[in-house]
Short mmCIF file of the C-alpha atoms (twelve columns), coordinates in Angstrom:
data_MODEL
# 
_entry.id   MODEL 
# 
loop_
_atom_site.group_PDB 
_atom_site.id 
_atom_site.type_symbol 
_atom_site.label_atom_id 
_atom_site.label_alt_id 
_atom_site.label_comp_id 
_atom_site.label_asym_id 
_atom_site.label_seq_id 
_atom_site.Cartn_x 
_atom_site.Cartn_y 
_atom_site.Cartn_z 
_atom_site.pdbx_PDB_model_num 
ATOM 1   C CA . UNK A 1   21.054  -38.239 15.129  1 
ATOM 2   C CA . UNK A 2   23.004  -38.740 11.829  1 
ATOM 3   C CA . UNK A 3   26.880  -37.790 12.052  1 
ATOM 4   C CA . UNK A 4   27.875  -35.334 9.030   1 
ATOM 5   C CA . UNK A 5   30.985  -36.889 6.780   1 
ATOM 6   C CA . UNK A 6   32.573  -34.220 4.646   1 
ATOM 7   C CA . UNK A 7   33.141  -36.096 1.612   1 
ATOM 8   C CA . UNK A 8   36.008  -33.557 0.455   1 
ATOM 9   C CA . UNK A 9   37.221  -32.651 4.062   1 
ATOM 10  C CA . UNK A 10  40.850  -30.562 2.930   1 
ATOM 11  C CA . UNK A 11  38.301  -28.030 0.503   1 
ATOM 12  C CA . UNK A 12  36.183  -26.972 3.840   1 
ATOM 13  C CA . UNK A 13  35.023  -23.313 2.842   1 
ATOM 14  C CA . UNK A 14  35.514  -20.831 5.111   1 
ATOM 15  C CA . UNK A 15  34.240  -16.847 5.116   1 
ATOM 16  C CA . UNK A 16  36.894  -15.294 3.005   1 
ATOM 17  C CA . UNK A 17  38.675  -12.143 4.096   1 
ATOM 18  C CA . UNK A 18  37.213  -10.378 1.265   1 
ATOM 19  C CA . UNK A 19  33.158  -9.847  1.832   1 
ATOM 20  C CA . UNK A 20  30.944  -11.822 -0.451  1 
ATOM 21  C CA . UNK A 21  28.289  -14.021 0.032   1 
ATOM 22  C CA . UNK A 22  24.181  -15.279 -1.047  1 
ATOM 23  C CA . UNK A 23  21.854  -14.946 1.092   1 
ATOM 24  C CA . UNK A 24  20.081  -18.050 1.698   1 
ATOM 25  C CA . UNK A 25  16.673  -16.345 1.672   1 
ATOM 26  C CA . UNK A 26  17.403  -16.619 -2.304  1 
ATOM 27  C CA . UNK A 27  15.678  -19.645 -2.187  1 
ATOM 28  C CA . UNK A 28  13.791  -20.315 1.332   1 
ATOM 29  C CA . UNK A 29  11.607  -17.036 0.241   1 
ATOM 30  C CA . UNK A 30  11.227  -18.535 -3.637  1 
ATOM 31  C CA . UNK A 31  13.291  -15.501 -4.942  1 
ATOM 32  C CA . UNK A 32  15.297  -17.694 -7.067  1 
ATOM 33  C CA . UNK A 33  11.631  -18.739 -9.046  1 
ATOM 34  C CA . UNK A 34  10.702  -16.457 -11.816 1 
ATOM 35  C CA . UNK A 35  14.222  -15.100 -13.234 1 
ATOM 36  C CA . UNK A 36  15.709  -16.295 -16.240 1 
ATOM 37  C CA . UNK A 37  18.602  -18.243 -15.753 1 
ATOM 38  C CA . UNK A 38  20.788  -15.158 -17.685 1 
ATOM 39  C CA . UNK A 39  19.140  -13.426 -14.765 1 
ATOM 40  C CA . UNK A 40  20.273  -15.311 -12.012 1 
ATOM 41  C CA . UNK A 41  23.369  -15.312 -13.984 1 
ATOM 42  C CA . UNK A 42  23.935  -12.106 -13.580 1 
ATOM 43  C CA . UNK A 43  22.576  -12.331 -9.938  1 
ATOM 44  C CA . UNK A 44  25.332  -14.513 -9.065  1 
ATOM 45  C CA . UNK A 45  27.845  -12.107 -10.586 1 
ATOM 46  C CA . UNK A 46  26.581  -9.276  -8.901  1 
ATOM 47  C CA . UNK A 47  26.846  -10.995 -5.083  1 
ATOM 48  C CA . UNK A 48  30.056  -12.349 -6.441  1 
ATOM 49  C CA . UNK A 49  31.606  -8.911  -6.681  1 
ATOM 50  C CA . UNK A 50  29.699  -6.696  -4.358  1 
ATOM 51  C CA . UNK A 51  31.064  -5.021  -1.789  1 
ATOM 52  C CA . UNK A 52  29.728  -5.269  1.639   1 
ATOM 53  C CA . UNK A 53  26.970  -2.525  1.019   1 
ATOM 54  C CA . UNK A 54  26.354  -4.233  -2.200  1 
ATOM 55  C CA . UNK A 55  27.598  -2.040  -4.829  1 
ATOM 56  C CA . UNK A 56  29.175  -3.266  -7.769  1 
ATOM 57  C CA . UNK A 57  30.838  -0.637  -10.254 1 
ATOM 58  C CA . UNK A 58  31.666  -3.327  -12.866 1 
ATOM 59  C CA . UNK A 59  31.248  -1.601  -16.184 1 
ATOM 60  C CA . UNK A 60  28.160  -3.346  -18.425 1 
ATOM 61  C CA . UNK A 61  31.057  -3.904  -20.873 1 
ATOM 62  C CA . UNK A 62  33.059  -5.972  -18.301 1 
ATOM 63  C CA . UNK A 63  29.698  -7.615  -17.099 1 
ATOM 64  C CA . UNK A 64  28.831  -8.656  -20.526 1 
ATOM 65  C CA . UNK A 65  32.082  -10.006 -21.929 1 
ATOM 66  C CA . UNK A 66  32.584  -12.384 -18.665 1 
ATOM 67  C CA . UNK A 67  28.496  -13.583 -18.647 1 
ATOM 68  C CA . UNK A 68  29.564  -13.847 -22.231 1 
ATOM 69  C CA . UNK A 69  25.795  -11.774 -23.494 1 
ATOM 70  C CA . UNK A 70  24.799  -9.318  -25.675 1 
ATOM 71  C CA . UNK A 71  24.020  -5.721  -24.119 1 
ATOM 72  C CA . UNK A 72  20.471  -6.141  -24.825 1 
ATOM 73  C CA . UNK A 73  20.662  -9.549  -23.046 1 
ATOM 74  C CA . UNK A 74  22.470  -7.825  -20.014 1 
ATOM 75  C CA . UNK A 75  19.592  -5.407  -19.984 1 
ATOM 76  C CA . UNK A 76  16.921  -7.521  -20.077 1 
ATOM 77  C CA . UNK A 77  18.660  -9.504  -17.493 1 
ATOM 78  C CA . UNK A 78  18.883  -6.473  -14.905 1 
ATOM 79  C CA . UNK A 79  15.312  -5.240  -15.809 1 
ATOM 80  C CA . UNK A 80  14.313  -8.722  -14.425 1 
ATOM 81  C CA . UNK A 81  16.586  -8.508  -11.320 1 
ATOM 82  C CA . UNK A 82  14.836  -4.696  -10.686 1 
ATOM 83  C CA . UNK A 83  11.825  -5.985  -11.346 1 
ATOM 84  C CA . UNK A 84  11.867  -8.785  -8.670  1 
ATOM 85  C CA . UNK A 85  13.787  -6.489  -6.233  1 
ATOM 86  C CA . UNK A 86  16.883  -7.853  -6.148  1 
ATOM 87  C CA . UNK A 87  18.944  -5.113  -7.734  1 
ATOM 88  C CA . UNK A 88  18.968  -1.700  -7.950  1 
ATOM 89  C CA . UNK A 89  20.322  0.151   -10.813 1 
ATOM 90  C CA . UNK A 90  21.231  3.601   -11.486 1 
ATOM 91  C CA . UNK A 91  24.379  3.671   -14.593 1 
ATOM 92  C CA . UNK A 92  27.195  2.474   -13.699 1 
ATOM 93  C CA . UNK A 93  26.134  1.700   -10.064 1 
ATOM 94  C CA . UNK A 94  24.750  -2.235  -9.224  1 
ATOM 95  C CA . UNK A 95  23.323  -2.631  -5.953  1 
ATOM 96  C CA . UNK A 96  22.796  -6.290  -4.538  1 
ATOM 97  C CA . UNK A 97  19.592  -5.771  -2.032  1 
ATOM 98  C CA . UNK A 98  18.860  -7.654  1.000   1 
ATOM 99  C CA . UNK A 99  16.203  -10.032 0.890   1 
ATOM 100 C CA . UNK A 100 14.805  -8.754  4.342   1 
ATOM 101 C CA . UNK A 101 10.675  -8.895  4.107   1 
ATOM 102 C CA . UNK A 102 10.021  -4.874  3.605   1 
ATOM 103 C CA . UNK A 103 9.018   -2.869  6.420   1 
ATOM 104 C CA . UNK A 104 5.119   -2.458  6.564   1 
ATOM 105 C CA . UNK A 105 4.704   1.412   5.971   1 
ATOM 106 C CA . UNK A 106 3.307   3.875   8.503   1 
ATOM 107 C CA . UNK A 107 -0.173  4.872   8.007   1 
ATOM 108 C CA . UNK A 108 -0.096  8.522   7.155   1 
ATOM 109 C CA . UNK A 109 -0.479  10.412  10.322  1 
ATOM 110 C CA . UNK A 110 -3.202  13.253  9.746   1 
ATOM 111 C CA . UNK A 111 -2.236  16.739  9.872   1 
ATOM 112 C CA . UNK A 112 -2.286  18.188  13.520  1 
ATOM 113 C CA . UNK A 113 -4.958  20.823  14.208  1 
ATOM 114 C CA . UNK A 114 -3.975  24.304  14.726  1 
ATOM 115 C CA . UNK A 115 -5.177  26.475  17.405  1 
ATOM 116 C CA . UNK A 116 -8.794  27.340  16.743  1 
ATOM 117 C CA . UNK A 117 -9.651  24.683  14.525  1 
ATOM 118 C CA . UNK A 118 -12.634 23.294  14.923  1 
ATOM 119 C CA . UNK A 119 -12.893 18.995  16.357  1 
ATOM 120 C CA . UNK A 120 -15.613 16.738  17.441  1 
ATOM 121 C CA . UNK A 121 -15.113 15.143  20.912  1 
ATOM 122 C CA . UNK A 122 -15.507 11.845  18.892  1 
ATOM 123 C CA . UNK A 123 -12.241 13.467  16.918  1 
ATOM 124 C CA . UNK A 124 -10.687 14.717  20.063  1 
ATOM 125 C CA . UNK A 125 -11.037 11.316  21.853  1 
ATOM 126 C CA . UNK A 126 -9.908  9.086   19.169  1 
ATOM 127 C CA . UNK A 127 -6.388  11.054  18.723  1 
ATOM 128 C CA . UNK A 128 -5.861  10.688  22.405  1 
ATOM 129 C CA . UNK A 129 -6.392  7.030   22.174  1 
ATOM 130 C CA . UNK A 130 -4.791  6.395   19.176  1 
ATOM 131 C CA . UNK A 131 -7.444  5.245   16.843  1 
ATOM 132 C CA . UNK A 132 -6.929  5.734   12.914  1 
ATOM 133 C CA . UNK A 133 -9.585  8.302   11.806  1 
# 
């Protein structure tokens, strides 16, 4: 087994006290393929200053004028983020989301019968086993 040298031992990173982070899933799930780089620039930004439910309330102003773009190159920067689910958006509100897959949805459970409705056996015995109709 190979030892690990840190080449810069006295700049070891450690979690600081204020929340921030990337999730690594960025790039094991290919999330970081696709965006522009403004995108990702703004990606970055966005983790950078989140808090630890993701929000960021940094004014598009503020965004722009330290990404150093336009506000139609902001915008078509966080259209791409929304677009590839990695932000949401709702003015002034940023939110970072998590990378976890998403949840398969529940099939839609049919409407119970009410009393004196009419039902097949076939019906009948397929609700009490559990079968999708």
């Amino acid at each position: 087994m190979k030892t690990k040298t840190l080449p810069c031992p006295e700049r070891l990173r450690h979690v600081p006290r204020q929340f921030s982070w990337i999730d690594q899933r960025l790039i094991r799930n290919r999330h970081i393929q696709g965006p522009s780089p403004r995108a990702l620039a703004l990606y970055l930004f966005l983790c950078t200053v989140a808090d630890a439910e993701g929000l960021s309330y940094y004014s598009d102003t503020s965004t722009g004028a330290l990404l150093t773009c336009s506000g139609s190159e902001l915008r078509a920067a966080r259209t791409e983020l929304a677009a590839a689910g990695l932000i949401a958006y709702r003015c002034p509100l940023y939110q970072v989301l998590s990378l976890e897959p998403k949840a398969a949805a529940a099939p839609a459970a049919a409407p119970e019968p009410r009393i004196g409705d009419v039902r097949s056996v076939g019906e009948i015995l397929r609700a009490m086993m559990g079968v999708p109709q």
